[in-house]
C-alpha positions in Angstrom: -3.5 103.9 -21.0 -3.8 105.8 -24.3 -3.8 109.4 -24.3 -5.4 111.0 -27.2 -4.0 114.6 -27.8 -4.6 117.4 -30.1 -2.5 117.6 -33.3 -2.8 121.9 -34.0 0.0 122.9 -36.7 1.8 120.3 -36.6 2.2 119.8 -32.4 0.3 117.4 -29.6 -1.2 119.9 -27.5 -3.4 118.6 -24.6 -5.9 121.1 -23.0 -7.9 122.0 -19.8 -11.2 119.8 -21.1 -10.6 116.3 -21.2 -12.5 112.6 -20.8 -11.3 109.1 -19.6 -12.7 106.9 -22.4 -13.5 103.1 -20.9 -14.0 100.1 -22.5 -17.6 98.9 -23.1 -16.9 95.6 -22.2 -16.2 96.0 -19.0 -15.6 99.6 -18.0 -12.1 99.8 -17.0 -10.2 103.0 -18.5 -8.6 102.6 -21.6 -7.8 105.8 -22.9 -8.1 110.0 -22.5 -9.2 111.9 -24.9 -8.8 116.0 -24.7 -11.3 118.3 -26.1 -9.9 122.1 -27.6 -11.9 124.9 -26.1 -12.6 127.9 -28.0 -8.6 129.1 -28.5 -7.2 125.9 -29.8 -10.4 125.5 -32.3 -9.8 128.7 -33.7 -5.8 127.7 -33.8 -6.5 124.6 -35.7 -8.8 126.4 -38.1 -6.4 129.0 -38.6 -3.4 126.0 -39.3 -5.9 124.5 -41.5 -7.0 127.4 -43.9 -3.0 128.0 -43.9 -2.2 124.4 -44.8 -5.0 124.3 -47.2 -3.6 127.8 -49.0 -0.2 125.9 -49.6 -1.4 122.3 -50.8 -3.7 123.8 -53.1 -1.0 125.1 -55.2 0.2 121.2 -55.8 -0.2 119.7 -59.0 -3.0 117.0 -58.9 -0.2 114.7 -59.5 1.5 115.8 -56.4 -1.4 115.5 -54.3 -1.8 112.0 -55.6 1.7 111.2 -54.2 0.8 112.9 -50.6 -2.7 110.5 -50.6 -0.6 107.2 -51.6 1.9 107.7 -48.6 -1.4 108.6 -46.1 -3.1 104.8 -47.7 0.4 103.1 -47.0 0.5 104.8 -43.5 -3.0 103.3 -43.0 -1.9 100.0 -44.4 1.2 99.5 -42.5 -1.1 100.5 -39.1 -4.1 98.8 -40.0 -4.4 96.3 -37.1 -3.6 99.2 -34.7 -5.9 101.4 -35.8 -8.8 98.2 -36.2 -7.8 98.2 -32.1 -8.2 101.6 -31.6 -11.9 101.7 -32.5 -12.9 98.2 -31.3 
């Protein structure tokens, strides 16, 4: 069974909240999903306005270079991820 965490700064966390996902074919448990209360929300928007204060200093050139390894990530995964939602 997958288990779906939270990525907050850089980390998996997993958290108190937290729902068995099942398949709708035939309702047998497939995966687990965690929800972020109120603490790990306001960690992960904190990461992200910090994140967001660094990458905007790139050069549109260098974000370019950052976007073509997250397509070839996709690409390379393409059939897992075409799974993961189906």
């Amino acid at each position: 069974m997958r288990e779906y965490r939270l990525l907050i700064k850089g980390k998996w966390e997993v958290s108190k909240s937290k729902q068995e996902i099942k398949s709708p074919y035939d309702q047998n448990v497939v995966g687990k999903v965690y929800f972020a209360e109120k603490d790990k929300t306001e960690k992960a928007v904190s990461a992200a306005h910090e994140a967001f204060s660094e990458t905007k200093k790139l050069s549109s050139l260098e974000r370019a270079h950052v976007l073509e390894k997250i397509s070839s990530g996709i690409e390379k995964r393409k059939e897992e991820l075409a799974k993961s939602i189906t």
